[in-house]
C-alpha positions in Angstrom: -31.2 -21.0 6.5 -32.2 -21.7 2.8 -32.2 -17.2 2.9 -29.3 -17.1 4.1 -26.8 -15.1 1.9 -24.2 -17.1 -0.1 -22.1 -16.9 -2.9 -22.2 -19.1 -5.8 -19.7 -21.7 -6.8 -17.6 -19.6 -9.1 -17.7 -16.8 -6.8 -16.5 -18.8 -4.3 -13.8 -20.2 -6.2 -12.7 -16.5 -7.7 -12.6 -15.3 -3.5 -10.6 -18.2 -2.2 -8.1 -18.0 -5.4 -8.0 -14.1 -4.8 -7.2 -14.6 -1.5 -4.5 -17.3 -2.1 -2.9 -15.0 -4.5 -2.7 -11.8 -2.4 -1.5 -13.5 0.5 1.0 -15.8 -1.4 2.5 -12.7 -3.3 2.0 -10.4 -0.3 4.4 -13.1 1.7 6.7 -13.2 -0.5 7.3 -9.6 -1.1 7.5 -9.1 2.6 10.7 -11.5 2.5 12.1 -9.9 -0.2 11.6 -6.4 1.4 12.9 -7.5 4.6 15.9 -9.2 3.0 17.0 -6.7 1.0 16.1 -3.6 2.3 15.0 -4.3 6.2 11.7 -3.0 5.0 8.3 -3.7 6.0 6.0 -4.0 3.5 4.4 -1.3 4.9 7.4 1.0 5.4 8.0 -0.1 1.4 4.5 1.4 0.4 5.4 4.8 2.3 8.7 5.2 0.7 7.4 4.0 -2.9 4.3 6.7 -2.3 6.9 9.8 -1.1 9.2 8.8 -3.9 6.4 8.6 -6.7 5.6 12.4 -5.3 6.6 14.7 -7.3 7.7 17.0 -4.5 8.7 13.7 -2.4 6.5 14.8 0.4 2.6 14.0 1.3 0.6 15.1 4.6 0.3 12.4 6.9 -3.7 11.5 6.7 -3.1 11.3 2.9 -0.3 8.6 3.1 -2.9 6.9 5.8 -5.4 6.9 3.2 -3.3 5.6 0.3 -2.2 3.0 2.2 -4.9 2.4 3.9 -3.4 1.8 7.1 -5.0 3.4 10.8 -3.2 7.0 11.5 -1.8 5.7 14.6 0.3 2.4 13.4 1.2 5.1 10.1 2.9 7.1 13.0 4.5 4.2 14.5 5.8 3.3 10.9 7.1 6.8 10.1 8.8 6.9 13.3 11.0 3.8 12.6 11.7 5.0 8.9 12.4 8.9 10.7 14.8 6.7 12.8 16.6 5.4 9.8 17.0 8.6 7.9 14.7 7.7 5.6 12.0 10.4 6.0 11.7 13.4 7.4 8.4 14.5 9.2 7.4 18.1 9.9 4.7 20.8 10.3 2.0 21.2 7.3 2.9 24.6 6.4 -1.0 25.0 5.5 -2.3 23.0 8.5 -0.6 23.3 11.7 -2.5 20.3 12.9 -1.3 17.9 10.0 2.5 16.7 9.4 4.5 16.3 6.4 6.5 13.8 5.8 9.0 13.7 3.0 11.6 11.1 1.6 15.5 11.7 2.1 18.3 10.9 -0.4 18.6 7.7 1.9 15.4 6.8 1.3 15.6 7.0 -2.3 18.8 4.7 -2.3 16.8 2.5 -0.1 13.8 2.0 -2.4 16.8 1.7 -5.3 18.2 -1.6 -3.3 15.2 -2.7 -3.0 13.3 -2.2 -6.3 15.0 -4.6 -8.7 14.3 -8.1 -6.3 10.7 -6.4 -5.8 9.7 -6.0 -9.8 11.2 -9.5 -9.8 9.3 -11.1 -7.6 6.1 -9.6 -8.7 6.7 -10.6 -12.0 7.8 -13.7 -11.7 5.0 -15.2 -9.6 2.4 -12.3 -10.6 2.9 -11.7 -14.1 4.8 -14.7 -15.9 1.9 -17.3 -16.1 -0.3 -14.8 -17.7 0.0 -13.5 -21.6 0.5 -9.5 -22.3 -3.6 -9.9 -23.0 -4.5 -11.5 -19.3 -2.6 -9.0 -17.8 -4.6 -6.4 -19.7 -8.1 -8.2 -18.5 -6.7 -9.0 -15.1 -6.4 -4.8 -14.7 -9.5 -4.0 -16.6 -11.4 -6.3 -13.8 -9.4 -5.3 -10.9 -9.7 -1.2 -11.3 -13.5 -1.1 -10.8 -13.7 -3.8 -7.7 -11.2 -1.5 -6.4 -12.5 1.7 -7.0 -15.7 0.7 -6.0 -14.0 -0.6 -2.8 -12.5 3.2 -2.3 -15.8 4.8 -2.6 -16.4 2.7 0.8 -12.7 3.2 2.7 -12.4 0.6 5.6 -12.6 2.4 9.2 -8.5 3.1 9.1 -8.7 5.1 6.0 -11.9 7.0 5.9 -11.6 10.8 7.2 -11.6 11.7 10.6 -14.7 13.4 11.7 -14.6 17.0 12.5 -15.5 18.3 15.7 -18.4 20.6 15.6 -17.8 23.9 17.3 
């Protein structure tokens, strides 16, 4: 197995501590969420996306995409938050085959309980062991591992495949 592909040391050590971080932070913003706002952290993502709109609204797929999260557990999702008055989902007025889903006031006020214990929790455990110039490199080596990682969307958010006729 001496061909076998591997990673070395440091690379190993910058995975595992990636990992550890994303899921440490990702926990902790999920309680917050839930505490203050009875929010999943993928209901939060939604609303934060519709309210960052500048119309408030995006089609369906595209909030799949985003967030990348498979169609069918984004409709689940938008049904609860539909439920709750938060968003509203209806016909693409250029697509009659997509949906739009838009944010309400209530959603708004929602993401405004919620916001302030959110930006504190990232920055207390993201952002306040690192200087204003690690923060800066942290970005600068984050964007193109991500971007590189959106050429190539996971299963859930790459396009649905048209149907030849």
């Amino acid at each position: 197995m001496a061909d076998s592909p591997s990673l070395d040391p440091a690379q190993l050590g910058a995975y595992f501590a990636l990992i550890e971080v994303t899921s440490l932070l990702r926990h902790a913003v999920e309680q917050q969420l839930r505490e203050a706002g009875d929010l999943s952290y993928v209901q939060f993502q939604l609303l934060a996306t519709l309210g960052d709109a500048p119309t408030g609204s995006r089609r369906m797929t595209d909030l799949a995409d985003g967030v990348v999260y498979s169609r069918s557990a984004l409709t689940y999702q938008a049904g609860l938050l539909e439920k709750s008055g938060l968003i509203t989902r209806a016909p693409d007025p250029d697509d009659e085959r997509g949906t739009m889903v838009t944010i309400t006031d209530a959603g708004r006020e929602r993401l405004t309980q919620v916001f302030p214990g959110h930006i504190e929790i990232v920055k207390g455990l993201l952002f306040e062991p690192l200087s204003a110039d690690d923060v800066q490199t942290l970005a600068g080596l984050l964007t193109p591992v991500r971007d590189h990682m959106r050429a190539t969307p996971p299963r859930s958010a790459a396009p649905r495949r048209r149907k030849r006729t």
